[in-house]
C-alpha positions in Angstrom: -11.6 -16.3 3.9 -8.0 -18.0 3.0 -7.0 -20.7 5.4 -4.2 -18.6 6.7 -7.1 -16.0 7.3 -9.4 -18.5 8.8 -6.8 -20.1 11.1 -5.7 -16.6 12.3 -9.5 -15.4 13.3 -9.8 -18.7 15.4 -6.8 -17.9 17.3 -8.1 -14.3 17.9 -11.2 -15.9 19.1 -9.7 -18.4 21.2 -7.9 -15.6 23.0 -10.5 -13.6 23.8 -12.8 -16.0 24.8 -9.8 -18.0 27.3 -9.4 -14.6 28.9 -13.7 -13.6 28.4 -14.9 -16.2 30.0 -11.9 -16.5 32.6 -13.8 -13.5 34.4 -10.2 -11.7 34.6 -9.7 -8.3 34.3 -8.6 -7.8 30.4 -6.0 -4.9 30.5 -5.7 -5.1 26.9 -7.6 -6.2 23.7 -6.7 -6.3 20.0 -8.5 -3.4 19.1 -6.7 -2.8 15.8 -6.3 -6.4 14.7 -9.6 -7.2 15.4 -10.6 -3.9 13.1 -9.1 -4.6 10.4 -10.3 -8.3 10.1 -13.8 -6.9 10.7 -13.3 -4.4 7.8 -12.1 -6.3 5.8 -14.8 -9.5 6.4 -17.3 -9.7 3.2 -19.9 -10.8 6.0 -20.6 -10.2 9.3 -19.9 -14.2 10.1 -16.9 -12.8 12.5 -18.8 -10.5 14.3 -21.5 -13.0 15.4 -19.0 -14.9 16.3 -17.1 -12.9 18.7 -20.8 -12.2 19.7 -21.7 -16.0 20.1 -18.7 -17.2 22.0 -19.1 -14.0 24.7 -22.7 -12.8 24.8 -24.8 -15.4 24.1 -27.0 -13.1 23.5 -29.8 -13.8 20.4 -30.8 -10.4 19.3 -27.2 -9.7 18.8 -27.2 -12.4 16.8 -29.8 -11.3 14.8 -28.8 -8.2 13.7 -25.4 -7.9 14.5 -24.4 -4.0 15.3 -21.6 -2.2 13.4 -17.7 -2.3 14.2 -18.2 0.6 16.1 -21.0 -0.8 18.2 -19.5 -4.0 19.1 -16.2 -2.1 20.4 -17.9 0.5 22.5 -20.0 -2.6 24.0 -17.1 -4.7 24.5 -14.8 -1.6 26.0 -18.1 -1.3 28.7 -17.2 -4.7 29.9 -13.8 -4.3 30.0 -13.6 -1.3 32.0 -16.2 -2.4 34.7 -14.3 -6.1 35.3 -15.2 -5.7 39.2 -19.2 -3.7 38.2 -20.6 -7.1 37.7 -21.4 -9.1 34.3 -24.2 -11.0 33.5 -23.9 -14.9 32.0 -26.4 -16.3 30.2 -27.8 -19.6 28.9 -30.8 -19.3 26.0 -32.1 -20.9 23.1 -30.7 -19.5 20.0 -34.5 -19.8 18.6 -37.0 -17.0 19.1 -39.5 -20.0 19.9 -38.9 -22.8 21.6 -40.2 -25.5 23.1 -43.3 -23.9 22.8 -42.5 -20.8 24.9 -40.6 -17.4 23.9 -39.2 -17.7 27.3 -35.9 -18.9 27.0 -34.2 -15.7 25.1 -34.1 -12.6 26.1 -36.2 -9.8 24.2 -35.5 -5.6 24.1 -37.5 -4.7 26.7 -35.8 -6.8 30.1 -32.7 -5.3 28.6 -34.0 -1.5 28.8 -35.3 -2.1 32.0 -31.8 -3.7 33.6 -30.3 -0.1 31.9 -33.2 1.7 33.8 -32.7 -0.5 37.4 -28.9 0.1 37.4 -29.8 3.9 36.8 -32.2 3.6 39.3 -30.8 1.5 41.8 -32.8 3.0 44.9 -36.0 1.7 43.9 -34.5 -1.9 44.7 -32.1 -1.8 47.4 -33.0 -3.5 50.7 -36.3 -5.0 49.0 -38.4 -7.7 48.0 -38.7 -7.7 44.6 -40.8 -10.5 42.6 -40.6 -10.7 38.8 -43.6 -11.8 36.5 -42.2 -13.7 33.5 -39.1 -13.5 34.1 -37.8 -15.1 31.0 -34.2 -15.9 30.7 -33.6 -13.9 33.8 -31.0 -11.1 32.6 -32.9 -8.4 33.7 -33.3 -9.7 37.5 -29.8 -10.8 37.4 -28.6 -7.2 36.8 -30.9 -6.5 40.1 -29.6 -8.8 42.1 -25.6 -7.6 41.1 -26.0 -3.9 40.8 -29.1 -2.6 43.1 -28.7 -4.6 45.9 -32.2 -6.3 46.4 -33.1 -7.9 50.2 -35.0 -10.7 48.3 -35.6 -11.8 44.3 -37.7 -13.8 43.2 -38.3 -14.9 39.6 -41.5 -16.0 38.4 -42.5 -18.6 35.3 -45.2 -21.0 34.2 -43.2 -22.5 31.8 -40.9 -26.0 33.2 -38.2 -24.9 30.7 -38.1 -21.5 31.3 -37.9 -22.2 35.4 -35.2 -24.7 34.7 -33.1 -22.5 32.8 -33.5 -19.7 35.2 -32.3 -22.0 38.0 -29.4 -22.5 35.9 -28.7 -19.3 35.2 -28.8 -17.8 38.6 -26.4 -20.5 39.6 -24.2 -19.6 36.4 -24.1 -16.5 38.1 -22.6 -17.2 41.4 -26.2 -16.4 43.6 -27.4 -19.3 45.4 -31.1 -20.4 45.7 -32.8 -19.8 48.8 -32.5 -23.5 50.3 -29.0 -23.3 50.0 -27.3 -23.3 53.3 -24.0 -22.0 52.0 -25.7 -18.8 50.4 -23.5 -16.1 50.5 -24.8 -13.6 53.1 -24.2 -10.6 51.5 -26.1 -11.9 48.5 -29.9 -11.3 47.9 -32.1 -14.2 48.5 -32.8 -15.4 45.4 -36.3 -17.7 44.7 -37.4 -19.2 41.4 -41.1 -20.0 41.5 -43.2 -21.0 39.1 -46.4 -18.6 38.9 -49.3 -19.0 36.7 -51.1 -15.7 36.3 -54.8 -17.0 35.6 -54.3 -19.4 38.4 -52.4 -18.0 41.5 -54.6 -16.7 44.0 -54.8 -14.2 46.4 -53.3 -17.0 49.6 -50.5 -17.5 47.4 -49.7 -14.5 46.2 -49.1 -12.6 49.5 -46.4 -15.4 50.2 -44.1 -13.3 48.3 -44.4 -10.2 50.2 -43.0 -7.8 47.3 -42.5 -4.3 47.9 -41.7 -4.0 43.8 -42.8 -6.2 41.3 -41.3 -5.6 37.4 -42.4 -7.2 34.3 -40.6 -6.9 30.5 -41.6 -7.6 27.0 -45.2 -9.5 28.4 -48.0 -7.4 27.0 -47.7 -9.5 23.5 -51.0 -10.6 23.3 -54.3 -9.4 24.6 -54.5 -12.2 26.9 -51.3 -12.1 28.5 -52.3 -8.5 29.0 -56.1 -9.3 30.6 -53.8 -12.2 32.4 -51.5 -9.4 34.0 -53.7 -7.1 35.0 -55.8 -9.8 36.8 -52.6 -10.6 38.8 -51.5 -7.1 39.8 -54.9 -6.6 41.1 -55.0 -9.4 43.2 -51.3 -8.6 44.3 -53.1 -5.5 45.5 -55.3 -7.1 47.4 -52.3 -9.3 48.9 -51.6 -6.3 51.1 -55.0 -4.9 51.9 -53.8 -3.0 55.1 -50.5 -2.4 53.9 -48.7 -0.1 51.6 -48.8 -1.7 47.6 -46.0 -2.6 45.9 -44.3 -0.6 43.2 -44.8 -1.7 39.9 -42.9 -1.5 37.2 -44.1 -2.8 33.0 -41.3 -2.1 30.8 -42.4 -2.9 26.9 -41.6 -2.4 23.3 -43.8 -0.3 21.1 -44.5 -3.0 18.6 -48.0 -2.4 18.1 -49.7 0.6 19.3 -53.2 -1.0 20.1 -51.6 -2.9 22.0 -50.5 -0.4 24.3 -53.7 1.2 24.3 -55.2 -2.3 25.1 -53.2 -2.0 28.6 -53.1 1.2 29.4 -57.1 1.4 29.1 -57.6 -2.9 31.0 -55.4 -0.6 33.8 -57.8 2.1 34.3 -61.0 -0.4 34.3 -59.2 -2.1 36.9 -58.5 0.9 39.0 -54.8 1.2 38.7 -52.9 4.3 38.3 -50.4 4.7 35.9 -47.7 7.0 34.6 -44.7 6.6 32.1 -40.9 6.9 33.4 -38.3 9.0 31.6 -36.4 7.1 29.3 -32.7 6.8 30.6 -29.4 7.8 29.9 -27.7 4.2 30.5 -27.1 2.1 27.0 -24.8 -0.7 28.1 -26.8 -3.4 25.7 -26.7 -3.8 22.4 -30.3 -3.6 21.4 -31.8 -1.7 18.6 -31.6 2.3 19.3 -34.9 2.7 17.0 -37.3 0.4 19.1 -39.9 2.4 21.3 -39.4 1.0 24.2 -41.3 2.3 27.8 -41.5 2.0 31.5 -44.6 2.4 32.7 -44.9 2.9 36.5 -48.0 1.7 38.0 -49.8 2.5 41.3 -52.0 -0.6 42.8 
């Protein structure tokens, strides 16, 4: 681009992001300047810009979406100013510090679409997340469904830190705060090793849901999960299971299989969700993604 051109964008940039990141209502965006500087970029260097400086969010980064995309994504956020938005702190790197942890991947996005379309299986619960990640998807939770309790769950120190940070970037508290707001869940960050955690610790958490995204990527992070779900079962021996919600991308079939047939050896019921109608983030519409609903 010119200088003139250059100077220009960064304005434009600067003025959305003031306003953005201001958490103000934005009654008006630049919709046709904007346009025409994205149609007539050679690149897409804008675009991951605009993304960078509001969403934060990798896969966007990635592969950033068309013109078209990013403005029916952006006009979502703009029209629900007072539905609740989700801030974020990740790594820009797909690894990191030896976890994939601290971004956010397809699936925890689906399932936030598929909890805010289904907010009745969370409200006035306990709900404990198993690799919780970055947190988005449990931060959706706690804004939109109205859960009693959350609690995210980790092994990895990075990942736990940055989900402390997170939860406090969005406004929740942690449960030894004494100024939590009342009328916010109570939120927990724990750090939970699935090979290790036993029975005795487990039923501390009380969950009447527990969710998982994007962790079947291995076959021992799947023999690792189903090992914890059945011992969650046993948590609450005399009492009704929790629900349990996987939600996953269909990267590699065998995969799937692998889980779907460690499930039935361990004795645990299972039946796929109807995808849903929400699409408020911008992940790729081609990925096979799934919900997989799961009776301990």
């Amino acid at each position: 681009m010119a200088p003139e051109e250059d100077a220009g964008t960064e304005l434009l940039l600067q003025s959305f992001e003031r306003r953005f990141l201001a958490a103000r209502a934005l009654r008006s965006f630049p919709w046709q300047s904007l346009e025409a500087k994205l149609r007539d970029s050679s690149d897409s260097e804008l675009l991951r810009d605009i993304l960078q400086k509001t969403v934060k969010h990798p896969v966007c980064v990635k592969h950033p979406p068309s013109v078209k995309y990013v403005r029916c994504f952006l006009s979502e956020l703009i029209k629900k100013p007072s539905g609740g938005s989700v801030t974020l702190s990740e790594s820009t790197a797909i690894i990191s510090h030896g976890t994939t942890g601290l971004v956010t991947w397809d699936a925890a996005l689906y399932l936030a679409e598929w909890a805010i379309e289904n907010p009745g299986a969370f409200t006035d619960r306990t709900v404990l997340e198993l690799g919780s990640g970055a947190g988005l998807t449990g931060l959706a939770i706690c804004k939109m469904c109205h859960p009693r309790a959350y609690i995210f769950s980790d092994c990895h120190s990075r990942v736990l830190k940055q989900l402390r940070g997170n939860v406090l970037l969005n406004g929740l508290s942690l449960e030894a705060d004494i100024t939590a707001n009342l009328d916010s869940p109570r939120v927990t960050v724990a750090q939970l090793d699935w090979d290790v955690a036993t029975v005795c610790q487990l039923s501390a958490f009380q969950p009447d849901v527990v969710i998982a995204a994007d962790v079947l990527y291995c076959p021992e992070a799947i023999m690792s999960l189903v090992g914890v779900l059945r011992r969650l079962a046993a948590c609450r021996e005399h009492q009704r299971a929790p629900e349990v919600y996987v939600a996953f991308t269909v990267r590699n079939p065998g995969t799937c299989q692998l889980f779907t047939t460690e499930l039935g050896r361990a004795g645990i019921k299972w039946e796929a969700e109807p995808r849903h109608d929400q699409k408020l983030f911008p992940y790729e519409e081609h990925l096979e993604m799934a919900i997989l609903n799961l009776t301990l």
